[in-house]
TORGU-29352 format. One record per atom (N, C-alpha, C): residue number from 1; residue in three letters; chain; atom name; y negated, z, x negated. Coordinates in nm, 4 decimals. Each point is the difference from the previous one (the first is absolute). Layout:
BEGIN
{seq->NUM, type->ALA, mol->A, atom->CA, yy->Y, zz->Z, xx->X} .
...
This chain:
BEGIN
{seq->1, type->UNK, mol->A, atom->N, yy->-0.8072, zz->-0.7733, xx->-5.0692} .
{seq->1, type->UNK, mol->A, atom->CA, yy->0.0775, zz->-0.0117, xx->0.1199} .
{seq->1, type->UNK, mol->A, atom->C, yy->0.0821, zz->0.1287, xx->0.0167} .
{seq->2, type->UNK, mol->A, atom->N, yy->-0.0282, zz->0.0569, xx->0.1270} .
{seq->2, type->UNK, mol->A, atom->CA, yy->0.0973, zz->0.1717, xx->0.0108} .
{seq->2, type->UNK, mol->A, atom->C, yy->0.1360, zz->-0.0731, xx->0.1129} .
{seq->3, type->UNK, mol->A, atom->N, yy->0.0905, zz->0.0246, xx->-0.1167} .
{seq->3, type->UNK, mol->A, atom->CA, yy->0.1182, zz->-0.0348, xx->0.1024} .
{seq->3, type->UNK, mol->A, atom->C, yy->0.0740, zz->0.1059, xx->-0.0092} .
{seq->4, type->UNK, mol->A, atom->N, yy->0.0919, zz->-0.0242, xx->0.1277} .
{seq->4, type->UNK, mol->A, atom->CA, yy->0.0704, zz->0.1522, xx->0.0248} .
{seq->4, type->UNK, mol->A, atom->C, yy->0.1265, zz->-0.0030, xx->-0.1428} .
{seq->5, type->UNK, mol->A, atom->N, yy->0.0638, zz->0.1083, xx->-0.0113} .
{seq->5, type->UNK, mol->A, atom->CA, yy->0.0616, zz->0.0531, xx->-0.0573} .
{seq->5, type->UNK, mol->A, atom->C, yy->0.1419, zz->-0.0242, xx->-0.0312} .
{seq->6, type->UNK, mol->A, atom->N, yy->0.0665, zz->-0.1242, xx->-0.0842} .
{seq->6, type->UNK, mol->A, atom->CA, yy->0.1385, zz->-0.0363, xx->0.0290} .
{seq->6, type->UNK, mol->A, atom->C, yy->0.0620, zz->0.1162, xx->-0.0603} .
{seq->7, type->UNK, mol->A, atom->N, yy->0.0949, zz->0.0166, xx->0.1204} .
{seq->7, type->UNK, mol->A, atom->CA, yy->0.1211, zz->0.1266, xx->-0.0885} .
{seq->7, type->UNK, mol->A, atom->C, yy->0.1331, zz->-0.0572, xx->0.0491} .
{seq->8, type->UNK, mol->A, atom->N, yy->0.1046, zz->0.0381, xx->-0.0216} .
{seq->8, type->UNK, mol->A, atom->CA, yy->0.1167, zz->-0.0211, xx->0.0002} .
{seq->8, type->UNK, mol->A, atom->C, yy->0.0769, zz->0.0600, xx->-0.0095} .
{seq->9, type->UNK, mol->A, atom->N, yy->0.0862, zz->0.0257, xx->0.0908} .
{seq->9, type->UNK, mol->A, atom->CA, yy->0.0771, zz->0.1581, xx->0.0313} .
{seq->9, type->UNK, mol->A, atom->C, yy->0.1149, zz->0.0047, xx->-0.0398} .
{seq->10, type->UNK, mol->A, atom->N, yy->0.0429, zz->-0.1528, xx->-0.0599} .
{seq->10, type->UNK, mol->A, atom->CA, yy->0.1091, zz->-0.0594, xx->-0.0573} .
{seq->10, type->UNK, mol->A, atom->C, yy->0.0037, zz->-0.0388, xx->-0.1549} .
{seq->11, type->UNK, mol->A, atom->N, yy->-0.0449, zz->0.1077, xx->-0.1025} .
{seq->11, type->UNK, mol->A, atom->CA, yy->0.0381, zz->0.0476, xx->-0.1059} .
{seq->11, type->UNK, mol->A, atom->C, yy->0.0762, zz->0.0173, xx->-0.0221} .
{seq->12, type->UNK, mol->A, atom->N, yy->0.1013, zz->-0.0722, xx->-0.1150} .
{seq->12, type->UNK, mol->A, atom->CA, yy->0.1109, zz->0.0608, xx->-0.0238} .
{seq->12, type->UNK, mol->A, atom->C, yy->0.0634, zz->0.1281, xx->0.0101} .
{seq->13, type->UNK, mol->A, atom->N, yy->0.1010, zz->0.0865, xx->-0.0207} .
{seq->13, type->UNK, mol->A, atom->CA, yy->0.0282, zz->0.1566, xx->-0.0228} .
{seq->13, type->UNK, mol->A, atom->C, yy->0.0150, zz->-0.0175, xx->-0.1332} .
{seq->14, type->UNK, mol->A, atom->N, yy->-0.0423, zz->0.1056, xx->-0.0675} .
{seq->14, type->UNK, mol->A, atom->CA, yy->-0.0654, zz->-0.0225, xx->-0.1152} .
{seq->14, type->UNK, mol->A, atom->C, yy->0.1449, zz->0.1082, xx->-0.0609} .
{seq->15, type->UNK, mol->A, atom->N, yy->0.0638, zz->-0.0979, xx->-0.1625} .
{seq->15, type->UNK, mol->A, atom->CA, yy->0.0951, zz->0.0944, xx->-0.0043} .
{seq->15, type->UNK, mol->A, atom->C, yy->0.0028, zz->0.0418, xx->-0.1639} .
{seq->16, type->UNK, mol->A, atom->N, yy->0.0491, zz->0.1193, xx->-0.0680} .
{seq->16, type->UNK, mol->A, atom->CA, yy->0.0039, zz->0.0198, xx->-0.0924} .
{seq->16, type->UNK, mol->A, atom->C, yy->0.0813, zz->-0.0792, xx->-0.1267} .
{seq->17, type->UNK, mol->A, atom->N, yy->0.0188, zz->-0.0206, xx->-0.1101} .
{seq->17, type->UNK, mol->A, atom->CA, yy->0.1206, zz->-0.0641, xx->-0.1044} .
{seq->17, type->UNK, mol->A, atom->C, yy->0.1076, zz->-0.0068, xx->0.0204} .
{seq->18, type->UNK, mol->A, atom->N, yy->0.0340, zz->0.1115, xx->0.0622} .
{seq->18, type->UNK, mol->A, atom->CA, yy->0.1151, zz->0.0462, xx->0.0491} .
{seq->18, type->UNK, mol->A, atom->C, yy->0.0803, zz->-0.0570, xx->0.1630} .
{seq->19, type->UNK, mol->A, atom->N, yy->-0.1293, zz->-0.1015, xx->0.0366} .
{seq->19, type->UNK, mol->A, atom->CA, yy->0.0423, zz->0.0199, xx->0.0968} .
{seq->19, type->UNK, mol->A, atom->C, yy->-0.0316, zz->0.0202, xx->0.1686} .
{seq->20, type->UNK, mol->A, atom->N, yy->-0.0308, zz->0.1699, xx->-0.0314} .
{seq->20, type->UNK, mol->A, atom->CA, yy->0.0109, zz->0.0970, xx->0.1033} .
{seq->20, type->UNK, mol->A, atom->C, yy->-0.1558, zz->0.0062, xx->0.0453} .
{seq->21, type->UNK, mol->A, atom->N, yy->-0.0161, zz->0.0154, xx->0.1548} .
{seq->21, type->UNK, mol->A, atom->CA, yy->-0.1029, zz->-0.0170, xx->0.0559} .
{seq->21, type->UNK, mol->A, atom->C, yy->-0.1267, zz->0.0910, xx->-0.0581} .
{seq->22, type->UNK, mol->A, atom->N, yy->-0.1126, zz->-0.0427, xx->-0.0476} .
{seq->22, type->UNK, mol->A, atom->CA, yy->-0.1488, zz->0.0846, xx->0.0403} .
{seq->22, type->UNK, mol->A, atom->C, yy->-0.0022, zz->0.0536, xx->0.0555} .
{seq->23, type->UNK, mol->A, atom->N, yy->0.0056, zz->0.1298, xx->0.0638} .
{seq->23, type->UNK, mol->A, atom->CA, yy->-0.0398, zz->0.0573, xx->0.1324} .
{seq->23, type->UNK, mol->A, atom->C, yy->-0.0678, zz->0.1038, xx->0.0072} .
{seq->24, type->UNK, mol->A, atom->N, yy->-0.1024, zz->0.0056, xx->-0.1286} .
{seq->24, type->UNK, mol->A, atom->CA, yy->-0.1278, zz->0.1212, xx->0.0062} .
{seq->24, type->UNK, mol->A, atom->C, yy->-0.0892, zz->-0.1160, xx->0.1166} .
{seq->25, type->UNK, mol->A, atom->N, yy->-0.0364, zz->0.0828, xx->0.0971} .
{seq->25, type->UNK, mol->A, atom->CA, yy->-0.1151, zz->-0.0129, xx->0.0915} .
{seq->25, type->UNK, mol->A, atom->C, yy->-0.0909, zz->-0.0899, xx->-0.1206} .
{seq->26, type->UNK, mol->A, atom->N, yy->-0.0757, zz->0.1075, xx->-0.0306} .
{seq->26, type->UNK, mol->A, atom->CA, yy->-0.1478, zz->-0.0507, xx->-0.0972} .
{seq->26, type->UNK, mol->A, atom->C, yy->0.0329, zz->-0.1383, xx->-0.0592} .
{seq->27, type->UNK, mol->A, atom->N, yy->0.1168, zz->0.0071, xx->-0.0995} .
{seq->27, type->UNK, mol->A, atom->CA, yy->0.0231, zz->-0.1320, xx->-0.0349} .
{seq->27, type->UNK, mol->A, atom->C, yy->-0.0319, zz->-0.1067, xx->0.0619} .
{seq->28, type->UNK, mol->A, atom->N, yy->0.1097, zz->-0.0031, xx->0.0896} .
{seq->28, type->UNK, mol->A, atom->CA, yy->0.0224, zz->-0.1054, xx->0.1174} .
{seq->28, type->UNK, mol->A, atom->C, yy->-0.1133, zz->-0.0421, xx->0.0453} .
{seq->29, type->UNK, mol->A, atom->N, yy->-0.1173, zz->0.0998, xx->0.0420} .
{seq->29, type->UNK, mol->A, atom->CA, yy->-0.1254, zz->0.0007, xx->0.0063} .
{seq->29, type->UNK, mol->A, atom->C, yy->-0.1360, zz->-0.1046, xx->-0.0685} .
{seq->30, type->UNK, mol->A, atom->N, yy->0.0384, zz->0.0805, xx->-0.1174} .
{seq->30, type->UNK, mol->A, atom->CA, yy->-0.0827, zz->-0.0503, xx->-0.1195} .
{seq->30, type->UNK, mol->A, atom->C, yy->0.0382, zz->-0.1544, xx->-0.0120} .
{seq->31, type->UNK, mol->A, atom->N, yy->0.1469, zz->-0.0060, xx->-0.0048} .
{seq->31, type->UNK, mol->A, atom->CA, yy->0.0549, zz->-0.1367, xx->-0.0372} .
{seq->31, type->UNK, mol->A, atom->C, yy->-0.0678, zz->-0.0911, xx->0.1608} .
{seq->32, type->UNK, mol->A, atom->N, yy->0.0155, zz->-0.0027, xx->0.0907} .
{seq->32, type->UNK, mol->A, atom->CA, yy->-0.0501, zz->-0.0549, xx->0.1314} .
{seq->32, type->UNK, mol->A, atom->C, yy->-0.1434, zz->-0.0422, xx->-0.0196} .
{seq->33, type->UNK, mol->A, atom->N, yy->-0.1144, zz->0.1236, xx->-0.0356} .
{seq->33, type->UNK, mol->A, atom->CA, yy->-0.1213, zz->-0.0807, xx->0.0145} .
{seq->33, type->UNK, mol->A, atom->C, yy->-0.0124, zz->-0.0525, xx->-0.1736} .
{seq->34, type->UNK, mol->A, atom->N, yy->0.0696, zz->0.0094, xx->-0.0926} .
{seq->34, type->UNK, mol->A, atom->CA, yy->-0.0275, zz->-0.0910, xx->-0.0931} .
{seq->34, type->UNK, mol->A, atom->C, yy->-0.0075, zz->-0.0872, xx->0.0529} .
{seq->35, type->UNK, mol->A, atom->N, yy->0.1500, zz->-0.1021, xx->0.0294} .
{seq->35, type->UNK, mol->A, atom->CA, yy->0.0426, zz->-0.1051, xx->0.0532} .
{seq->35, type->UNK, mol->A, atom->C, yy->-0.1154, zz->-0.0389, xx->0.0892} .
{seq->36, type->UNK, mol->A, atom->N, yy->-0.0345, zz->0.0765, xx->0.0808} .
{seq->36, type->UNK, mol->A, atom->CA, yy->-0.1133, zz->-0.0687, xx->0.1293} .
{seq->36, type->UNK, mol->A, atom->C, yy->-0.1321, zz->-0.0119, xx->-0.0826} .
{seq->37, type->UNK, mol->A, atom->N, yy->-0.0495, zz->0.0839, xx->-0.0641} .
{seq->37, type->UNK, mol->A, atom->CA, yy->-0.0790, zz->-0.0619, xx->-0.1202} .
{seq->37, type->UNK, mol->A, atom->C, yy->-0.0533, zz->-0.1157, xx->-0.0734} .
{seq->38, type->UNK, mol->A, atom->N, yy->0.1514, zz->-0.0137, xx->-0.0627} .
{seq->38, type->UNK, mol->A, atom->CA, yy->0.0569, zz->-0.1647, xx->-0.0771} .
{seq->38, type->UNK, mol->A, atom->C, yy->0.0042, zz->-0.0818, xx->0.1085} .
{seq->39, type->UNK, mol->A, atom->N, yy->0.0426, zz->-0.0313, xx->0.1085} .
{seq->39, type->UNK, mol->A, atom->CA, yy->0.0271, zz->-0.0701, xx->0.0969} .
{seq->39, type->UNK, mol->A, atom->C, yy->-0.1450, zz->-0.0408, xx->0.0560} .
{seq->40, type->UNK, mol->A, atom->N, yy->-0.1117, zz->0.0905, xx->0.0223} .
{seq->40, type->UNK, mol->A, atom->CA, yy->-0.1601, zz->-0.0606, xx->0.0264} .
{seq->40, type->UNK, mol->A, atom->C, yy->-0.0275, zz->-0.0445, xx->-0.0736} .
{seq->41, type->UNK, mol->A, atom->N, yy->0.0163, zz->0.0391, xx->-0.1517} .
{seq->41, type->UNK, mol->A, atom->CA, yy->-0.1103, zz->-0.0502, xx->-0.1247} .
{seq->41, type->UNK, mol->A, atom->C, yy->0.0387, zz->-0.1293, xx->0.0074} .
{seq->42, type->UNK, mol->A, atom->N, yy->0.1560, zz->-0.0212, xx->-0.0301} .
{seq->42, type->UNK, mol->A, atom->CA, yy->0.0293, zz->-0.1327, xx->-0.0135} .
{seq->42, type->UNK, mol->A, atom->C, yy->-0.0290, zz->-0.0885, xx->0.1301} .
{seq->43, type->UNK, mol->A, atom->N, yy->-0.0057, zz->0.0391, xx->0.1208} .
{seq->43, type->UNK, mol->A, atom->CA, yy->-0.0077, zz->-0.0497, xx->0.1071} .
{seq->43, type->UNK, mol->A, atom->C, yy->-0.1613, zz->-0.0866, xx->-0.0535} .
{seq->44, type->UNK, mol->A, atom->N, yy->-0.0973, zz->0.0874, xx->0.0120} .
{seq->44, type->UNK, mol->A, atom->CA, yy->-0.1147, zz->0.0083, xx->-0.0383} .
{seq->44, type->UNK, mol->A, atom->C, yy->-0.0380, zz->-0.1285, xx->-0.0848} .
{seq->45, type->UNK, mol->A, atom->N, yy->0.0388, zz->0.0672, xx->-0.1362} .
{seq->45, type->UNK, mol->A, atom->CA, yy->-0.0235, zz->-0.1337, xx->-0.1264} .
{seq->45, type->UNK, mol->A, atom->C, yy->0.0698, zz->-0.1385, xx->0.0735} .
{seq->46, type->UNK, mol->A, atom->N, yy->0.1225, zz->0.0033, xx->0.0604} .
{seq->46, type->UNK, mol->A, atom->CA, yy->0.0698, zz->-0.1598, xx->0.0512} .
{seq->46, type->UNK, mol->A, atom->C, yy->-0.1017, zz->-0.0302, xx->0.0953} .
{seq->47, type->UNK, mol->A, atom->N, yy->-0.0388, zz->0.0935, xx->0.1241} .
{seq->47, type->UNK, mol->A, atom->CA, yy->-0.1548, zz->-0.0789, xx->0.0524} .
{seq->47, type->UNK, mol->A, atom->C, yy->-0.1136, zz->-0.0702, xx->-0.0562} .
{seq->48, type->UNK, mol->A, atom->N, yy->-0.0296, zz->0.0716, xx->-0.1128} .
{seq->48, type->UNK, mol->A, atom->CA, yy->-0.1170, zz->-0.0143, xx->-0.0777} .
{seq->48, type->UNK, mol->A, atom->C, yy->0.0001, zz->-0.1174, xx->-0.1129} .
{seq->49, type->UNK, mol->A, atom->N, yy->0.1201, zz->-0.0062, xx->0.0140} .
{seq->49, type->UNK, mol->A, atom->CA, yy->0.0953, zz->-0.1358, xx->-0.0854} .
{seq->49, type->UNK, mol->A, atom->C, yy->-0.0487, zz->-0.1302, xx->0.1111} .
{seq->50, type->UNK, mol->A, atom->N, yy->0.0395, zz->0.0196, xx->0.0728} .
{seq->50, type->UNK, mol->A, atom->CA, yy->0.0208, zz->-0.1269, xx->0.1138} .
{seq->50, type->UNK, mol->A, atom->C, yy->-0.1487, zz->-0.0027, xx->0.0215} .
{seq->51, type->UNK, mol->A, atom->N, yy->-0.0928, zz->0.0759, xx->0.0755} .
{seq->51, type->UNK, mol->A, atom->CA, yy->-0.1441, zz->-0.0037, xx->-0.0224} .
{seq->51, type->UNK, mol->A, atom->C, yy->-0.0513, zz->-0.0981, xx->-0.0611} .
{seq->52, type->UNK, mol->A, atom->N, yy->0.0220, zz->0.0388, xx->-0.1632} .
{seq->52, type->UNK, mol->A, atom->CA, yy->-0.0493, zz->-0.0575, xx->-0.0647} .
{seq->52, type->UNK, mol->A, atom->C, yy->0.0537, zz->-0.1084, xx->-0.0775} .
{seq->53, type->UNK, mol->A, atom->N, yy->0.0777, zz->-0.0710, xx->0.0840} .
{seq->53, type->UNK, mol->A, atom->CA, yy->0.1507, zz->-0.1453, xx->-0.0014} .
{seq->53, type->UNK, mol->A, atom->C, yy->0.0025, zz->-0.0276, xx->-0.0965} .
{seq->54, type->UNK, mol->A, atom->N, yy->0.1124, zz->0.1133, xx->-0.0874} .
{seq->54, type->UNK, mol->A, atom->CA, yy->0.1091, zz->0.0438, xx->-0.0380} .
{seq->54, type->UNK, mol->A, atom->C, yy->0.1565, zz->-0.0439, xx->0.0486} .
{seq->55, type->UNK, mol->A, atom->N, yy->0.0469, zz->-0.0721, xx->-0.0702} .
{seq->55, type->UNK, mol->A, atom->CA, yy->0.1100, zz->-0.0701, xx->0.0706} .
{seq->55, type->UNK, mol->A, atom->C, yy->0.1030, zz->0.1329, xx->0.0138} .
{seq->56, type->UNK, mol->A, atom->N, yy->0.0236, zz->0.0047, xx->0.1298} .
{seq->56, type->UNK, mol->A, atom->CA, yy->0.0997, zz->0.1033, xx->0.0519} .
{seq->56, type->UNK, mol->A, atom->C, yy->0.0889, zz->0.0479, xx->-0.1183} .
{seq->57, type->UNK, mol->A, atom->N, yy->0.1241, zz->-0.0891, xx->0.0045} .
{seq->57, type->UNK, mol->A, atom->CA, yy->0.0783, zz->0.0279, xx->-0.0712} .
{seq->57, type->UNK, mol->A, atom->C, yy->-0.0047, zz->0.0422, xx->-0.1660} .
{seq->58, type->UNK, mol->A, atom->N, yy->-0.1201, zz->-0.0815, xx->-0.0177} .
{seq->58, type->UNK, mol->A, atom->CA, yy->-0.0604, zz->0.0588, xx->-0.1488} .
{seq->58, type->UNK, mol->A, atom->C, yy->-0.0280, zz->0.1684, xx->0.0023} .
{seq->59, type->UNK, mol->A, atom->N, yy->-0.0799, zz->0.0135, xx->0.1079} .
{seq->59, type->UNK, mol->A, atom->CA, yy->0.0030, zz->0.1600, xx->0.0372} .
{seq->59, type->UNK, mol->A, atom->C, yy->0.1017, zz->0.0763, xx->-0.0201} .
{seq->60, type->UNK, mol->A, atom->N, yy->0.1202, zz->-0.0452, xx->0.1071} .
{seq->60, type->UNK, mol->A, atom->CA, yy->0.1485, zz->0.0817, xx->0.0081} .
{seq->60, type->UNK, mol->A, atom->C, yy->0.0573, zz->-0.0242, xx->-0.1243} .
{seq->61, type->UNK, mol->A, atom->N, yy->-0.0006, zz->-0.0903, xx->-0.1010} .
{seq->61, type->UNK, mol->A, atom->CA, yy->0.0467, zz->0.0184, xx->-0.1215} .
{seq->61, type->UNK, mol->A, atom->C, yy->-0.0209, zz->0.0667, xx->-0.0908} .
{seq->62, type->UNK, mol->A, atom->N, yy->-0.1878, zz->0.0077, xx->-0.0135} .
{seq->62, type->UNK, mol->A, atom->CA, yy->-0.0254, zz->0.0887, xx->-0.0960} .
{seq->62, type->UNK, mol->A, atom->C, yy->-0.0177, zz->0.1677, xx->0.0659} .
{seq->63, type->UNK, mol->A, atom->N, yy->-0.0169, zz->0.0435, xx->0.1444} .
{seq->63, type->UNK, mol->A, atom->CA, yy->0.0572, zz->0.1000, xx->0.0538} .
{seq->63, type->UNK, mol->A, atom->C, yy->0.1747, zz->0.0631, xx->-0.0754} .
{seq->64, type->UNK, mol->A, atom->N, yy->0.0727, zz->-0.0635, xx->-0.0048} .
{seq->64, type->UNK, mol->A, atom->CA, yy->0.1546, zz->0.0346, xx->-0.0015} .
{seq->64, type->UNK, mol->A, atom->C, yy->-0.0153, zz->-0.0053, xx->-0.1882} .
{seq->65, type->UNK, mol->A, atom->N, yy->-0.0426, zz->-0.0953, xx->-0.0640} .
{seq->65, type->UNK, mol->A, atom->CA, yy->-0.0270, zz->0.0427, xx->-0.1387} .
{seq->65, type->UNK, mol->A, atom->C, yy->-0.0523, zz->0.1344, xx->-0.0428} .
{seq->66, type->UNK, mol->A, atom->N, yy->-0.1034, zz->0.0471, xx->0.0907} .
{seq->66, type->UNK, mol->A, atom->CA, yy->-0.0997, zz->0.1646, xx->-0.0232} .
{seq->66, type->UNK, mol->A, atom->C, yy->0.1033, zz->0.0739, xx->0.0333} .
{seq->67, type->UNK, mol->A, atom->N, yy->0.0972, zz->-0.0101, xx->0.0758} .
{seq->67, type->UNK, mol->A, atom->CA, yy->0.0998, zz->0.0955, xx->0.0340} .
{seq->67, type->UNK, mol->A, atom->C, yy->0.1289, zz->-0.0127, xx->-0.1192} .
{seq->68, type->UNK, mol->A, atom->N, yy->0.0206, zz->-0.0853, xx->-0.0146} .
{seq->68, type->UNK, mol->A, atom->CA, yy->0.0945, zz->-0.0652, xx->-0.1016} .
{seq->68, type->UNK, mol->A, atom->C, yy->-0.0506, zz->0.0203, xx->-0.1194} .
{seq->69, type->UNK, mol->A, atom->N, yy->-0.1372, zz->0.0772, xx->-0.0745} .
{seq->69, type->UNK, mol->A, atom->CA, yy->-0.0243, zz->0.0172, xx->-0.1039} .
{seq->69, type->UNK, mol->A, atom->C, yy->-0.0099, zz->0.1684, xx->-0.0182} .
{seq->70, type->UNK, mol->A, atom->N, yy->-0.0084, zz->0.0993, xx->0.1256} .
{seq->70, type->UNK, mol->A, atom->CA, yy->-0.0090, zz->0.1016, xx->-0.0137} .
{seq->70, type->UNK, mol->A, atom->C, yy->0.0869, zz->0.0676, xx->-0.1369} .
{seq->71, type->UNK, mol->A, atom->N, yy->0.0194, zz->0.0954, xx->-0.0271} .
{seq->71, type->UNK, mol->A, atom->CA, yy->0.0031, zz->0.0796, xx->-0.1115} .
{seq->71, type->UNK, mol->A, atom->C, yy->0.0652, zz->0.1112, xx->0.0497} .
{seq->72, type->UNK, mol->A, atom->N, yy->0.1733, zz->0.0582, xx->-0.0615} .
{seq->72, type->UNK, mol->A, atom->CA, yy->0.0168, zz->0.1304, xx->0.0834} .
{seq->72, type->UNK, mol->A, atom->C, yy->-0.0472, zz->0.0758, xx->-0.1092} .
{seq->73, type->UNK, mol->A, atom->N, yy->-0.0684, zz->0.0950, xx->-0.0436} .
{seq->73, type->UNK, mol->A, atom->CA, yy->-0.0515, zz->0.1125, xx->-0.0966} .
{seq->73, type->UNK, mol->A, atom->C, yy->0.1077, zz->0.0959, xx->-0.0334} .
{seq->74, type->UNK, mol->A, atom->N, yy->0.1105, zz->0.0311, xx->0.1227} .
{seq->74, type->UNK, mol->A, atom->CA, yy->0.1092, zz->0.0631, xx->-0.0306} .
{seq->74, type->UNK, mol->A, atom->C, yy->0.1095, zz->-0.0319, xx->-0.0684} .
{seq->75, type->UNK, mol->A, atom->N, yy->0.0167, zz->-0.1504, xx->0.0059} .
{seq->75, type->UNK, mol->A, atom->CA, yy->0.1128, zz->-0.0327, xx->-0.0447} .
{seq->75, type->UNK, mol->A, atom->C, yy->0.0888, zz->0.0847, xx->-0.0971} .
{seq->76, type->UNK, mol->A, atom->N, yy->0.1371, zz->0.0078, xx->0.0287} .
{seq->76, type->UNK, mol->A, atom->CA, yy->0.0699, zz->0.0851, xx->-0.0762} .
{seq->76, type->UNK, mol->A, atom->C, yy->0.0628, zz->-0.1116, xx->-0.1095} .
{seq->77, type->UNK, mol->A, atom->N, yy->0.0191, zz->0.0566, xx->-0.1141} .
{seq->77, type->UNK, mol->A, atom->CA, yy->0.0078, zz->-0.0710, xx->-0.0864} .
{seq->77, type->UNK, mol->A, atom->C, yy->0.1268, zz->0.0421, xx->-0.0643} .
């Protein structure tokens, strides 16, 4: 199925530890079509969930768990 393209122009402003705003272009950038990225895939798999009746909310739970299990690699320690 080719569906159009969800984006969302209403991304947070993305801010440093400190605080203080992001405001490299590229960043801001980069960070935008990640997000629109993540936002199809998951869009995607929750269709493909329901498709194949997948109880909704079972979906949105284990959706927010995959996010809720990520890993920061940076962590300062």
């Amino acid at each position: 199925m080719n569906q159009p393209k969800i984006t969302n122009p209403e991304w947070p402003k993305w801010v440093h530890d400190d605080g203080s705003v992001v405001s490299c272009t590229e960043k801001v950038k980069v960070m935008a079509e990640n997000f629109d990225e993540l936002k199809q895939i998951a869009q995607d798999a929750l269709e493909d969930g329901l498709l194949m009746e997948v109880n909704e909310q079972q979906m949105r739970e284990a959706l927010h768990k995959l996010v809720d299990s990520l890993v920061n690699p940076y962590q300062k320690r």
